[in-house]
C-alpha positions in Angstrom: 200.1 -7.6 54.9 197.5 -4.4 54.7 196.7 -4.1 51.1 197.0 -0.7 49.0 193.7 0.6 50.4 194.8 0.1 53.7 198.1 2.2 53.5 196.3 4.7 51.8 194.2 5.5 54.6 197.4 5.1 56.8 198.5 8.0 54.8 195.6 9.8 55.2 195.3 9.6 58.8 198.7 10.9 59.3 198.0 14.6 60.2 194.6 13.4 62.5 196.4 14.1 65.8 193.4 11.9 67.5 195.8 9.4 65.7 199.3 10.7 66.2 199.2 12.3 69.5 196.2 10.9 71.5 197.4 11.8 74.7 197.4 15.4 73.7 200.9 15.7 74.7 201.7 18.1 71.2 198.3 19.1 69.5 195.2 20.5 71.9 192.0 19.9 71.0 190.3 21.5 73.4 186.9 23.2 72.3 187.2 21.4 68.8 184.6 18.8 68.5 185.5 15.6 65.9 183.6 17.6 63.2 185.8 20.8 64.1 189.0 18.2 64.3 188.0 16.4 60.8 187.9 20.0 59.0 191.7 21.0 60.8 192.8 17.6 59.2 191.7 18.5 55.8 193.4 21.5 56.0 196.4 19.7 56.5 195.7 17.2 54.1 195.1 20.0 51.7 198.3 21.4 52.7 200.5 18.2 52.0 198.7 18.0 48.9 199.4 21.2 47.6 202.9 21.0 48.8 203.1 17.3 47.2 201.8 19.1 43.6 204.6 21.8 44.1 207.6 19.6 44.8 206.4 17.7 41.7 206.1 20.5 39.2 209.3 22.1 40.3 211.0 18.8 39.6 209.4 18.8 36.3 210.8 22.0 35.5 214.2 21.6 36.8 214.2 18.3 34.3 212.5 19.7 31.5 215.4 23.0 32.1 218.3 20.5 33.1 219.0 23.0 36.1 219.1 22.6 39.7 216.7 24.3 42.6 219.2 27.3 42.9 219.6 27.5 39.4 216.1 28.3 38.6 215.9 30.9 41.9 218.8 32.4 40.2 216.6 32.4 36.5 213.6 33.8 38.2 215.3 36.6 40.1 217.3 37.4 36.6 213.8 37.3 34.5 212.3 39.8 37.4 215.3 42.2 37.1 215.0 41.9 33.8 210.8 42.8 33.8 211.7 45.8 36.4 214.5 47.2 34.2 217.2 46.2 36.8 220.3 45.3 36.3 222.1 42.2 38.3 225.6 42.0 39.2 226.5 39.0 41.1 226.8 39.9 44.1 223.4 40.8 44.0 222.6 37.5 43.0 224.9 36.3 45.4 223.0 37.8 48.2 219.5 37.0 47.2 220.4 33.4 46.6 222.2 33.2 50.3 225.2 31.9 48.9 229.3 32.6 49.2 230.3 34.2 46.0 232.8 31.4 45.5 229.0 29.2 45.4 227.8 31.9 42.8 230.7 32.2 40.2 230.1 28.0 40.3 226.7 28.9 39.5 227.3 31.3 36.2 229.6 29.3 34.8 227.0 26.6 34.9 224.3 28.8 33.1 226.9 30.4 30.8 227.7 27.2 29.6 224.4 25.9 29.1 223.5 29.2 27.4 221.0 30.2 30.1 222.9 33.3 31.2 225.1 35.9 29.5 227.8 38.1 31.5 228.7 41.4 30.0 230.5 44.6 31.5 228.1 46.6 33.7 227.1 49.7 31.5 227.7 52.1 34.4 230.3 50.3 36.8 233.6 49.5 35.1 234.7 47.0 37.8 231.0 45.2 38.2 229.7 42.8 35.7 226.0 42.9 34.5 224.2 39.1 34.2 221.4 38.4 31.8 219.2 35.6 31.5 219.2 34.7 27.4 216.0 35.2 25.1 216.0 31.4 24.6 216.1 30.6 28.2 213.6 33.6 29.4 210.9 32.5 26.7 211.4 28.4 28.1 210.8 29.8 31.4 207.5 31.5 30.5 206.4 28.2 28.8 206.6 26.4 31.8 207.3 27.8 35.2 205.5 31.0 33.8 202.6 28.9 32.9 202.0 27.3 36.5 202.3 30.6 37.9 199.4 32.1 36.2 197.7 28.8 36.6 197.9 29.5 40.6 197.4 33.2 40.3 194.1 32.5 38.7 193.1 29.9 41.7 194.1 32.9 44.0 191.9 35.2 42.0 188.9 33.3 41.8 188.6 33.8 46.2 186.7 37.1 47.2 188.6 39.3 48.6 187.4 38.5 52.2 188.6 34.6 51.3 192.0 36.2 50.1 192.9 37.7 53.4 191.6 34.3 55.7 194.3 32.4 53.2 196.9 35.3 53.8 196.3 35.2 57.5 196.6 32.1 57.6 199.3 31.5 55.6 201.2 34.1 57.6 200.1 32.2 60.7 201.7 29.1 59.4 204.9 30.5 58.2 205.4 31.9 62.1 205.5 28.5 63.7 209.1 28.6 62.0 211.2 27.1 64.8 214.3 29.2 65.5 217.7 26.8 65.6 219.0 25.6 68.8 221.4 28.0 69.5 223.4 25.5 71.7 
């Protein structure tokens, strides 16, 4: 039986595809040496541990809220409408969130009743409602979602501006290897 060391380095072997794919059948490595291979993996290692860090703290704010992920999309998008002087029906909400309306109406009497949200007539549209995220909940949301925000803003600002753009390049670059579907 490998002891805890041991699986530890299994884990952090995982993204070395010298490792995973040695035949080269998925990853080239062409005109990468092992030093050039080493600093991909940390990349990637990076990346699962940043991604590791964000899974965690979102669970520790859905917890500490008592919400669901969609919940707290629907608080954030009601706290920036809110800070841009918007005003949110819900079928706006319903079509930022991606959801039927059937899914959204769910989804404010949820927040309603935990006194997260407040629906009032819209001021201009007699047939539209208007939906508010409370005082309470917008301050709780400051405290702690707010909070990590500014924490990774400030990481973001500490970069030059010439580091910036390699991370949004990159970051870009990564966020087009999206697969489509199978459209079988």
């Amino acid at each position: 039986m490998a002891d805890r060391g041991e699986r530890h380095d299994i884990a952090a072997r995982m993204h070395d595809p010298r490792i995973s794919d040695r035949d080269e059948q998925l990853v080239s490595r062409a005109g990468l040496d092992d030093e050039a291979v080493d600093q991909v993996v940390r990349v990637m290692e990076a990346l699962r541990g940043w991604h590791d860090a964000e899974r965690r703290m979102s669970l520790a704010s859905r917890r500490y809220m008592k919400l669901n992920a969609t919940d707290m999309r629907a608080l954030r998008f009601l706290i920036a409408a809110r800070n841009q002087g918007e005003i949110v029906t819900p079928g706006a909400l319903t079509e930022y969130l991606g959801i039927s309306s059937a899914s959204t109406t769910k989804l404010l009497d949820r927040l309603e009743r935990g006194d997260h949200v407040v629906r009032a007539p819209h001021p201009s549209d007699r047939r539209a409602l208007a939906i508010s995220v409370t005082d309470a909940t917008r301050i709780v949301a400051r405290e702690s979602v707010g909070r990590q925000h500014a924490r990774r803003f400030a990481a973001a600002a500490a970069l030059s501006s010439g580091e910036r753009e390699v991370v949004i390049r990159f970051l870009d670059a990564l966020s087009a290897t999206e697969s489509e579907p199978d459209q079988s």
